[in-house]
PDB file of N, CA, C and O in Angstrom:
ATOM      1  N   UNK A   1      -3.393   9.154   0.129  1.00  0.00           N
ATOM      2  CA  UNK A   1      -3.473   8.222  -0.963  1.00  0.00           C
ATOM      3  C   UNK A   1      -4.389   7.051  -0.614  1.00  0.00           C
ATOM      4  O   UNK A   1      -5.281   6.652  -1.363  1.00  0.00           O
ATOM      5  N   UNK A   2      -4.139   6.604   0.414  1.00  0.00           N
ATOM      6  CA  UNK A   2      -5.144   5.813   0.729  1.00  0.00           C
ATOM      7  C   UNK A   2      -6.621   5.860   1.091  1.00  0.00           C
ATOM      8  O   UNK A   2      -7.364   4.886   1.207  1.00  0.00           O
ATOM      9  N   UNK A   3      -6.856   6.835   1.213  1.00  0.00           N
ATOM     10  CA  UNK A   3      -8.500   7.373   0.853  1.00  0.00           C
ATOM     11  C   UNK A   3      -8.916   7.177  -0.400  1.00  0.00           C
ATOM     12  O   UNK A   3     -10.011   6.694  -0.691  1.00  0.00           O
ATOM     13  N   UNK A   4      -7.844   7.637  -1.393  1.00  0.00           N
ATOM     14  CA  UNK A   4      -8.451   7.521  -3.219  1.00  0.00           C
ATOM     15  C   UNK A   4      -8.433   5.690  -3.208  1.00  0.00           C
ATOM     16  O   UNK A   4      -9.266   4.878  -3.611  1.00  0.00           O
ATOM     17  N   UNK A   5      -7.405   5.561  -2.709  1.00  0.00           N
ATOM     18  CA  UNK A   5      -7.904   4.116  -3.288  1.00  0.00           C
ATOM     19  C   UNK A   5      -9.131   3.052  -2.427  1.00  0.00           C
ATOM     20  O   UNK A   5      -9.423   1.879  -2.664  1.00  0.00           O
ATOM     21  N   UNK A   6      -9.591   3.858  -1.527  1.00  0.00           N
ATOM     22  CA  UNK A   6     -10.932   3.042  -0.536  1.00  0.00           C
ATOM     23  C   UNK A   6     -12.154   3.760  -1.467  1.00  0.00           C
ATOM     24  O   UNK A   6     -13.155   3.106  -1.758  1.00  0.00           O
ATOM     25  N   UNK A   7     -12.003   4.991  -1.854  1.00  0.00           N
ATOM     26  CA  UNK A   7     -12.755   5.899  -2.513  1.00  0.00           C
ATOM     27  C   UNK A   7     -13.115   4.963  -4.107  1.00  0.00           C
ATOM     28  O   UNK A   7     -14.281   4.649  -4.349  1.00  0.00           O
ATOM     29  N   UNK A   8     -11.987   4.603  -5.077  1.00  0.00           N
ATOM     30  CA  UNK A   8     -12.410   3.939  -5.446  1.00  0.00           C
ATOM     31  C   UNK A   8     -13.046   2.844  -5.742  1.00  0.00           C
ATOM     32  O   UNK A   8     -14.057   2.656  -6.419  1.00  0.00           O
ATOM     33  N   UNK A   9     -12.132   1.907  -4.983  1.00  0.00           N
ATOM     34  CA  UNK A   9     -12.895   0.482  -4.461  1.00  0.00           C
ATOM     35  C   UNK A   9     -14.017   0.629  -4.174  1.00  0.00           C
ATOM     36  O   UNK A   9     -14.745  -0.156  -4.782  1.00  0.00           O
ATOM     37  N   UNK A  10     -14.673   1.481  -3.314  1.00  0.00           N
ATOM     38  CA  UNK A  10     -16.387   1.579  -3.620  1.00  0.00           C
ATOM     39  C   UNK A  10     -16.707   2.246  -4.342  1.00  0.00           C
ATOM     40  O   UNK A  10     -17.769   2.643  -3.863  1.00  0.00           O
ATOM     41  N   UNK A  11     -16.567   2.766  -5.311  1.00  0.00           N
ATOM     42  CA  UNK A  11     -17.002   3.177  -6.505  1.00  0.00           C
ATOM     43  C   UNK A  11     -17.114   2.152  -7.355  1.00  0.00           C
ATOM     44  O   UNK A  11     -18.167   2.072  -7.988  1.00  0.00           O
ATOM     45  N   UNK A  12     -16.144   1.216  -7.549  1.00  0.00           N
ATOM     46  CA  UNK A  12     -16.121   0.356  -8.568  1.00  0.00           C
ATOM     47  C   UNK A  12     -17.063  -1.162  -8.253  1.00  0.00           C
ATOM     48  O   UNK A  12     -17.238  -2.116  -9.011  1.00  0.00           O
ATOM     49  N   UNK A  13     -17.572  -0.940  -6.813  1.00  0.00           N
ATOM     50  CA  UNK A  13     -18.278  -1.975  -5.962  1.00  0.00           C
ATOM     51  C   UNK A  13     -20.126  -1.391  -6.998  1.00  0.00           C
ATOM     52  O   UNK A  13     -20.841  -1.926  -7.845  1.00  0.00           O
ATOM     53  N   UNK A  14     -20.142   0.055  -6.165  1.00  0.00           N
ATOM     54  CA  UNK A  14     -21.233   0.303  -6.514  1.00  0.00           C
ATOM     55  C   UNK A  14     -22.015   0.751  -8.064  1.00  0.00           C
ATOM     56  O   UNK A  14     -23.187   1.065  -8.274  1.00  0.00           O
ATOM     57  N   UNK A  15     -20.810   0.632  -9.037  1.00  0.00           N
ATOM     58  CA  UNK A  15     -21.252   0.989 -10.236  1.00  0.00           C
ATOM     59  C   UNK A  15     -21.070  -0.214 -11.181  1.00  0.00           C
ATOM     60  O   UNK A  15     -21.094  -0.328 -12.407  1.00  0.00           O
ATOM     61  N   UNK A  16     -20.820  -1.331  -9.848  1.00  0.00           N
ATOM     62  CA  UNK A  16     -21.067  -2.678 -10.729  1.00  0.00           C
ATOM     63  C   UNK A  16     -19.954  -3.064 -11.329  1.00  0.00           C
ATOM     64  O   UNK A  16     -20.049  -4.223 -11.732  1.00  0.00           O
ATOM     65  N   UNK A  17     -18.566  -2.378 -11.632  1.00  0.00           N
ATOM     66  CA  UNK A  17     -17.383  -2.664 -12.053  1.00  0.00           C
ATOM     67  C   UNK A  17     -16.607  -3.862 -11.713  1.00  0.00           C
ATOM     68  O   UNK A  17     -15.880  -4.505 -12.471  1.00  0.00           O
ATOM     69  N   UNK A  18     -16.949  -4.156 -10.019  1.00  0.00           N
ATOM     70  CA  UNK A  18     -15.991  -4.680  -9.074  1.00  0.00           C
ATOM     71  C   UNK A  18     -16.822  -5.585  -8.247  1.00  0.00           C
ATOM     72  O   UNK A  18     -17.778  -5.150  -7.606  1.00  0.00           O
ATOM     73  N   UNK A  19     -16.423  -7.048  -8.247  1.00  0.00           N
ATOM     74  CA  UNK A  19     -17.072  -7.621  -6.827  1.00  0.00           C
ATOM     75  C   UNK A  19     -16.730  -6.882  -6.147  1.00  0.00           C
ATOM     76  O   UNK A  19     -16.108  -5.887  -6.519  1.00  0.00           O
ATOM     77  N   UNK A  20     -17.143  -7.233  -4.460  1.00  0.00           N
ATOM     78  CA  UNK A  20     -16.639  -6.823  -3.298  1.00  0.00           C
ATOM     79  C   UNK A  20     -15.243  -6.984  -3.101  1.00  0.00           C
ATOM     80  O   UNK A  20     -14.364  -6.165  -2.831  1.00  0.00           O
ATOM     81  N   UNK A  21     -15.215  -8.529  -3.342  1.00  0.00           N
ATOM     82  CA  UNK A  21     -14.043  -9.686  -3.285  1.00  0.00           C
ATOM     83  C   UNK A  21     -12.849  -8.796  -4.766  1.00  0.00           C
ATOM     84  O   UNK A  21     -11.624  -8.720  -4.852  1.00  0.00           O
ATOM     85  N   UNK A  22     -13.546  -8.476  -5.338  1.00  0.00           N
ATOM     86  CA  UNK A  22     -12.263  -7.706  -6.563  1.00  0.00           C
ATOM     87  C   UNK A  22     -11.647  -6.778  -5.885  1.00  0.00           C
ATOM     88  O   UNK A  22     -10.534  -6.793  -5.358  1.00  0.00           O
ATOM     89  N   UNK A  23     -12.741  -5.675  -5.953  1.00  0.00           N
ATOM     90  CA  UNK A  23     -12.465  -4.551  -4.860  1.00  0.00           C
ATOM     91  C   UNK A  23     -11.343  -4.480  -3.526  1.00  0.00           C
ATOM     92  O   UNK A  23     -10.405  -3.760  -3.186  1.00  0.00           O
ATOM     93  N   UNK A  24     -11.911  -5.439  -3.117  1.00  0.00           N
ATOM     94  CA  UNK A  24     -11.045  -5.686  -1.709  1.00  0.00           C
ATOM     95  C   UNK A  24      -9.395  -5.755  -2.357  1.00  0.00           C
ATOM     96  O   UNK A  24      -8.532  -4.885  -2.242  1.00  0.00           O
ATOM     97  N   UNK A  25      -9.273  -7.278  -3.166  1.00  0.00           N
ATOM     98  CA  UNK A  25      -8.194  -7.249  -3.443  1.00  0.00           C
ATOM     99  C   UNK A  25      -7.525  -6.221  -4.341  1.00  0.00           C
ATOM    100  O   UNK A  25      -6.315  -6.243  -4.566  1.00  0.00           O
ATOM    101  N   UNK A  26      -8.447  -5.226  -4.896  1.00  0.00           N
ATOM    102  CA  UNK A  26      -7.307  -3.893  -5.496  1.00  0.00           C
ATOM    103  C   UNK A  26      -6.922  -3.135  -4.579  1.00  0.00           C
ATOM    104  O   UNK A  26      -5.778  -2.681  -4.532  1.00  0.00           O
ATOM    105  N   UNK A  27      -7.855  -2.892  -3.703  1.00  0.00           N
ATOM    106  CA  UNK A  27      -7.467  -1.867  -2.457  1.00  0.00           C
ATOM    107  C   UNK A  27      -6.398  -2.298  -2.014  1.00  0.00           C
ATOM    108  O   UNK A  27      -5.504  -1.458  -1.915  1.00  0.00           O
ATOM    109  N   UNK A  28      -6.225  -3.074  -1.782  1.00  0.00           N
ATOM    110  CA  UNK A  28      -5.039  -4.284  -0.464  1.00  0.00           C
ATOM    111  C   UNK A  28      -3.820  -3.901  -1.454  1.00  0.00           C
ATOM    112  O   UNK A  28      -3.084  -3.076  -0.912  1.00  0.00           O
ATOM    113  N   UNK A  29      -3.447  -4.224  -2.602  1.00  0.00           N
ATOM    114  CA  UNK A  29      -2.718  -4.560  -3.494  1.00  0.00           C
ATOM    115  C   UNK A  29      -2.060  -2.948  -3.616  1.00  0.00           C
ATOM    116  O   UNK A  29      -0.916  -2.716  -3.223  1.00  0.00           O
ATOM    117  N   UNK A  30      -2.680  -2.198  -4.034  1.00  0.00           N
ATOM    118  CA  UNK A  30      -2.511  -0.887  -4.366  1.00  0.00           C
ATOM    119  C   UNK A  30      -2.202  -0.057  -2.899  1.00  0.00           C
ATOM    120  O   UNK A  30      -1.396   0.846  -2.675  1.00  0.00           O
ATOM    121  N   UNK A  31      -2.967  -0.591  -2.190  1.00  0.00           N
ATOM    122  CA  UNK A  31      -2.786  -0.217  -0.664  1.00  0.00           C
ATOM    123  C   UNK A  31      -0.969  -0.196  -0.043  1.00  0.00           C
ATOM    124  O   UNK A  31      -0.314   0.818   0.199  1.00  0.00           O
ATOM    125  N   UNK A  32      -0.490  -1.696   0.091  1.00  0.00           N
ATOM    126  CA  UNK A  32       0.555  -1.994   0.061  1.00  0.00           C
ATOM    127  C   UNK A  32       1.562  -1.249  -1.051  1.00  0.00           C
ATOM    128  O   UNK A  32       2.410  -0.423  -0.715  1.00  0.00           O
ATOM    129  N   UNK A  33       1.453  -1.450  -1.698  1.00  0.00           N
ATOM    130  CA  UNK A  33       2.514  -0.719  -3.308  1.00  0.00           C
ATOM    131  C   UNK A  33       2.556   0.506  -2.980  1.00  0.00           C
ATOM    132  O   UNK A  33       3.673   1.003  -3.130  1.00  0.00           O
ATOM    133  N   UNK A  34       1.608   1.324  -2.509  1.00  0.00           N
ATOM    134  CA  UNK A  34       1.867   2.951  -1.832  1.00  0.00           C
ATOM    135  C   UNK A  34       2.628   3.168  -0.883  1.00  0.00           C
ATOM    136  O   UNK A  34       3.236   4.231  -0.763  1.00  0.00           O
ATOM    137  N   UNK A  35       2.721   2.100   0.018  1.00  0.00           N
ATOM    138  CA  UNK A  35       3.049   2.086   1.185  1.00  0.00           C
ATOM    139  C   UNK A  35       4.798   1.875   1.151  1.00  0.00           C
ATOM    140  O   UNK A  35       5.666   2.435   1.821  1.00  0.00           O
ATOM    141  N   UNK A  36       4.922   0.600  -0.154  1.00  0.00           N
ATOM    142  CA  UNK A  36       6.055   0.421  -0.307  1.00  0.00           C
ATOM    143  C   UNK A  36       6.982   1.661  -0.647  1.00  0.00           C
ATOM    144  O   UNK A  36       7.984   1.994  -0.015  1.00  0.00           O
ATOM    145  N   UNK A  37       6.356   2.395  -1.980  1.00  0.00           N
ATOM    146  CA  UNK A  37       6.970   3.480  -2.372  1.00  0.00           C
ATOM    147  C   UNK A  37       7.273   4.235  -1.484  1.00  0.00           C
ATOM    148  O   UNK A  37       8.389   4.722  -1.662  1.00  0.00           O
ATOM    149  N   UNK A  38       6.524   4.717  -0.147  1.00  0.00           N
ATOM    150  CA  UNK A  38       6.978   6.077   0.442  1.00  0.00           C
ATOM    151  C   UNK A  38       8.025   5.235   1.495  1.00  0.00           C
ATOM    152  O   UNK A  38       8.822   6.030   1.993  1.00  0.00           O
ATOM    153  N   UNK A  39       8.196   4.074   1.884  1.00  0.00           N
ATOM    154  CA  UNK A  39       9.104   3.404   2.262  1.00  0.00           C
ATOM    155  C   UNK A  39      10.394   3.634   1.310  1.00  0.00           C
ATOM    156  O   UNK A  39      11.302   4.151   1.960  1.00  0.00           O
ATOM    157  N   UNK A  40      10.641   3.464   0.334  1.00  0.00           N
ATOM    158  CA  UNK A  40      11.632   3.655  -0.177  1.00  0.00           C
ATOM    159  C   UNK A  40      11.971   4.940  -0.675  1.00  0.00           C
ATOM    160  O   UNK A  40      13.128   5.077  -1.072  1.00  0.00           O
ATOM    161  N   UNK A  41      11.068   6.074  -0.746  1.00  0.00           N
ATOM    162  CA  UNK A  41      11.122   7.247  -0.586  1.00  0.00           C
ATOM    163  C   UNK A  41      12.089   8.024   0.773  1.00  0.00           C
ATOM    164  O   UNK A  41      12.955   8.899   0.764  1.00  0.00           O
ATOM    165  N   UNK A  42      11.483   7.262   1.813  1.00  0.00           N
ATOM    166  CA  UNK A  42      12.134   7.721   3.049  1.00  0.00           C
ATOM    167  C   UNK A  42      13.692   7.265   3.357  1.00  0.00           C
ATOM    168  O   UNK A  42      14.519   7.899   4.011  1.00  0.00           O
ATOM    169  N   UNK A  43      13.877   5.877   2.649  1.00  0.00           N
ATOM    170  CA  UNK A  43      15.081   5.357   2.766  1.00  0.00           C
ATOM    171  C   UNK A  43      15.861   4.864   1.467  1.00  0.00           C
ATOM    172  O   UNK A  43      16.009   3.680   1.164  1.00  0.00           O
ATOM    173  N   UNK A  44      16.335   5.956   0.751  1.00  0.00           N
ATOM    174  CA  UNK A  44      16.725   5.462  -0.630  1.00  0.00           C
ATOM    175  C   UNK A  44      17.667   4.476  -0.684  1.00  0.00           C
ATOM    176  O   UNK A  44      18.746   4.829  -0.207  1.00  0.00           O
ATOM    177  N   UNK A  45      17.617   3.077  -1.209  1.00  0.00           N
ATOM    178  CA  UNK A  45      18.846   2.330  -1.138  1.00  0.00           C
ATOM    179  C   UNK A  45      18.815   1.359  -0.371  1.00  0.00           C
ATOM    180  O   UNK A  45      19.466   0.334  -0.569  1.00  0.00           O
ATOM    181  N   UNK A  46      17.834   1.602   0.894  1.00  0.00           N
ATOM    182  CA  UNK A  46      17.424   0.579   1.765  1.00  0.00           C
ATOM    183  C   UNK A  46      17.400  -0.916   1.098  1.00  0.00           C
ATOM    184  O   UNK A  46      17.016  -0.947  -0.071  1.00  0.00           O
ATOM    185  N   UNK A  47      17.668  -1.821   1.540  1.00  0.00           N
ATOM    186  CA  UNK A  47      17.079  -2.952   1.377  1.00  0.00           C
ATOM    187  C   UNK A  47      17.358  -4.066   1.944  1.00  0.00           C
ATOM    188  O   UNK A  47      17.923  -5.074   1.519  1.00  0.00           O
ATOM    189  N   UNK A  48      16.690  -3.667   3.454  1.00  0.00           N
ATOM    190  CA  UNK A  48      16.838  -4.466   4.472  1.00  0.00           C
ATOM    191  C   UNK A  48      15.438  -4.594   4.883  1.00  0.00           C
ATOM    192  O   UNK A  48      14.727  -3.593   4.794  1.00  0.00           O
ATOM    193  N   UNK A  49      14.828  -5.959   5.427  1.00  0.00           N
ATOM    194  CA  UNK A  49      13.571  -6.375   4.990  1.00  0.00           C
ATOM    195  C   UNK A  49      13.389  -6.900   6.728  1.00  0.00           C
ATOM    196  O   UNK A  49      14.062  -7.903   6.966  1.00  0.00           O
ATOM    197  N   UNK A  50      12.590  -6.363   7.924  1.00  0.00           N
ATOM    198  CA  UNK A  50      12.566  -7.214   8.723  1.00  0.00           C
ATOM    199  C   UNK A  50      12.642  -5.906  10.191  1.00  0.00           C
ATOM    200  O   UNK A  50      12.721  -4.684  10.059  1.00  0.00           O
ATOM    201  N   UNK A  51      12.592  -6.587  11.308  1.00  0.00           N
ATOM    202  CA  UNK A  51      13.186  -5.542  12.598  1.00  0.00           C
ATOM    203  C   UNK A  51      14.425  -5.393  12.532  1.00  0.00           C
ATOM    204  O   UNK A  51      15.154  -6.206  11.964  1.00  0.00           O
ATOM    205  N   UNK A  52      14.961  -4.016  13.277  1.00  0.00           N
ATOM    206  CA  UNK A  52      16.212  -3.487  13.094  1.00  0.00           C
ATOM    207  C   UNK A  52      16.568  -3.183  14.810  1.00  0.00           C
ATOM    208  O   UNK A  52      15.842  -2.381  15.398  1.00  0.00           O
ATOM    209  N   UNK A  53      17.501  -3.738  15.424  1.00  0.00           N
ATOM    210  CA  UNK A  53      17.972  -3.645  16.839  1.00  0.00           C
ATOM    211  C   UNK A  53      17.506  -2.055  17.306  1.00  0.00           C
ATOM    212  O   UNK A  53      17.699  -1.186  16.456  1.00  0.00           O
ATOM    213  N   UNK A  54      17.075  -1.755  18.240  1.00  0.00           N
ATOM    214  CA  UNK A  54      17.391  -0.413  18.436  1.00  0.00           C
ATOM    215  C   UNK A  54      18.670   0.203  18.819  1.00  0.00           C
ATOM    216  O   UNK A  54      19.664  -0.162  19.447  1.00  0.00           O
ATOM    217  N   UNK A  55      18.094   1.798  17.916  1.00  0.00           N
ATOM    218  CA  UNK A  55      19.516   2.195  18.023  1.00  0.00           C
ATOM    219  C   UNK A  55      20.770   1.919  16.856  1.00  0.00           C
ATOM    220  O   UNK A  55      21.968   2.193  16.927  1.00  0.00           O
ATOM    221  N   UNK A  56      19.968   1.252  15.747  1.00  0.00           N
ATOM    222  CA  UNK A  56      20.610   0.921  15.001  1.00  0.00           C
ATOM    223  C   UNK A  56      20.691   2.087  13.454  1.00  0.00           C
ATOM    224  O   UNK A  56      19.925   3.032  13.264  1.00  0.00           O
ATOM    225  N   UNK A  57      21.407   1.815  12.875  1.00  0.00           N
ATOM    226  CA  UNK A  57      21.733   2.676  11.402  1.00  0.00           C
ATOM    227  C   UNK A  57      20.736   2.073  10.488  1.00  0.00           C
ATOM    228  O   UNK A  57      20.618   0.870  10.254  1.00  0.00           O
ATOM    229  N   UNK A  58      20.057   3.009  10.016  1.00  0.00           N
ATOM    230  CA  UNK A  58      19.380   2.520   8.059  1.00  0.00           C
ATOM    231  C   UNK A  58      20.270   3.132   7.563  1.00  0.00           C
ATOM    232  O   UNK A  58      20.784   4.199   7.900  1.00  0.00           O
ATOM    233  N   UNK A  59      20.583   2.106   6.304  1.00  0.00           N
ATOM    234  CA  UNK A  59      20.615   1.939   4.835  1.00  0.00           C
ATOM    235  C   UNK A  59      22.174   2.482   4.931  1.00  0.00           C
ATOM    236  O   UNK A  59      22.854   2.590   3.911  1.00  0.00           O
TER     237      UNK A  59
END
């Protein structure tokens, strides 16, 4: 997923759509939000925000 969205960001750089500075910040934005989802994908229910002792239980 994160290829399509670097993939776009220069697309939208080079066809004039997107500053750099736009670009950047959709990538980042969209970047993160993917990241979040498969986070909560992996841990349904989770919602503990931070380091976890080792050795410790999720969710």
């Amino acid at each position: 997923m994160l290829r399509v969205i670097v993939d776009n960001a220069i697309e939208s750089v080079r066809s004039g759509g997107a500053s750099v500075e736009e670009a950047i910040l959709h990538a980042a934005v969209h970047g993160w939000y993917e990241g979040h989802i498969q986070g909560e994908d992996k841990c349904p229910g989770c919602d503990f925000r931070g380091w976890l002792p080792k050795n410790s239980k999720r969710g």
